[in-house]
C-alpha positions, 0 to 999 in steps of 0.5 A, a space after each residue: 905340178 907333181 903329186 898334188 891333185 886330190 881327185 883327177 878324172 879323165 874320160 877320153 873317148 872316141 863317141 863323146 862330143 870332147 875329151 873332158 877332165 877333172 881335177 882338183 888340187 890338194 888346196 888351192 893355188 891362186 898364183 897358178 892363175 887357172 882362169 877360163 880358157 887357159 890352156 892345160 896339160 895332163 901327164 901321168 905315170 909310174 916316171 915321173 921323169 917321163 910322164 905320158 901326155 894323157 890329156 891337153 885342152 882348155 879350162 873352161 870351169 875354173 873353181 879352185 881349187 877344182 877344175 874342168 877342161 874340155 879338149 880341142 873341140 871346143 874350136 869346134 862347139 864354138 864356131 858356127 860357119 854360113 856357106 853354101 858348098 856346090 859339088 862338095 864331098 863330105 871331105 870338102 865340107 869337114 875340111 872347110 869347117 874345121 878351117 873356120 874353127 881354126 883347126 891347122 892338125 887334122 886327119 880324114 879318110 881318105 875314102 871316095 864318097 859321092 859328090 852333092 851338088 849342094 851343101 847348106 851349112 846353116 850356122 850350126 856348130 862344128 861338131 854338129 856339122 862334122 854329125 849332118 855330114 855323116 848323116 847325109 851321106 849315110 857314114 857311121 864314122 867317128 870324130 875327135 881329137 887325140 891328146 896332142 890336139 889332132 882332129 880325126 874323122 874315119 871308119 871305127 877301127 884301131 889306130 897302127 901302135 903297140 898292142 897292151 896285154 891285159 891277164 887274168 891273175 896280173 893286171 886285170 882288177 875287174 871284167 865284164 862284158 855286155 853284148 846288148 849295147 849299140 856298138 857303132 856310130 856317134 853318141 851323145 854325151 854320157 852314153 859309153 858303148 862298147 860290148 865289154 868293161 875293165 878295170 886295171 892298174 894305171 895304163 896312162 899309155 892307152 887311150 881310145 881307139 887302141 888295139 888291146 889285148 885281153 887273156 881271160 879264162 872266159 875270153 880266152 885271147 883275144 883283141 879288142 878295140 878301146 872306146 873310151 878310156 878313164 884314168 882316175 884317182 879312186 877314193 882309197 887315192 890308187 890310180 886306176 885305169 878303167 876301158 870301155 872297148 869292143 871286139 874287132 870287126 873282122 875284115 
């Protein structure tokens, strides 16, 4: 459907447990049939004819005409495996989990970690899981899926693609930055990191773990990395894209 949401929300992240989006149609649409676990598709952008994919996933609270849906890790959230793994890597053990998840597309670091001869997995979930492996072996690496529903575990650094610029004076609406926040390893829901904020135009081509690009009088030029990305509809019913990014680690 083409330009009938009232409200649209979505926060793609690379710290948060899933992807989430929120929409809501114009009035409600009964014959869509948008029941729990049907699967959904976000695009957005300035051609229509040719939209960017920015979210795909599951509902999972269907009100409509008011809609939540969570990505692909709910595969994740929802399978609890029992095994005892000898002589396993952390790669071993995320591998098995995502397999009894169900997840076919997924993408590890290839890093050598030591071998454990013993791993309990004890029913809990797969995220929580993917969470203990790091905490075991004392890895500060990131999981999520990206918007075509491919599983990522690996270091905090940007994935290999465009680099977006972002000026003072053109596409920039606002800018902050905040250098007391935690910028590594995993957090809960609803505790965004980064060591800055921008407000922007609609930029449905970014979305975490990118590499950007910010020339501002009090930054001069310089490259960060996305943490979390939220594109929205605001309340004058502009489309907006707000980032949350932090300065990259040099190597």
């Amino acid at each position: 459907m083409r330009n009938f949401d009232k409200k649209i929300d979505v926060w793609l992240s690379r710290k948060e447990p899933a992807d989430i989006a929120e929409f809501e149609f114009q009035t409600t649409i009964p014959e869509l049939g948008l029941g729990a676990d049907v699967p959904v598709e976000l695009y957005m952008g300035y051609d229509m004819n040719s939209p960017y994919r920015v979210f795909s996933g599951y509902i999972t609270e269907p009100r409509d005409p008011l809609y939540l849906a969570k990505d692909e890790a709910l595969k994740l959230f929802r399978a609890k495996p029992v095994s005892t793994m000898l002589k396993v890597t952390p790669q071993d053990v995320i591998t098995f989990g995502l397999q009894q998840a169900g997840v076919t597309e997924f993408k590890l670091s290839d890093k050598a970690f030591s071998t454990k001869p013993r791993f309990v997995i004890s029913g809990e979930n797969v995220s929580d899981l993917v969470r203990r492996v790091n905490e075991t072996w004392g890895i500060n690496y990131d999981w999520f899926f990206d918007a075509q529903g491919k599983f990522y575990w690996d270091e905090p650094v940007p994935k290999e693609g465009q680099i977006y610029s972002y000026r003072y004076g053109e596409n920039i609406i606002e800018l902050d930055f905040d250098t007391d926040r935690e910028i590594y390893g995993q957090r809960k829901l609803g505790k965004t990191t980064g060591l800055g904020r921008m407000l922007t135009v609609l930029s449905p081509f970014v979305g975490h773990s990118q590499e950007i690009e910010i020339i501002y009088p009090e930054v001069g030029d310089r490259r960060f990395m996305t943490e979390t990305v939220h594109h929205f509809r605001n309340d004058r019913g502009s489309l907006r894209t707000e980032m949350f990014f932090r300065e990259i680690k040099e190597q």
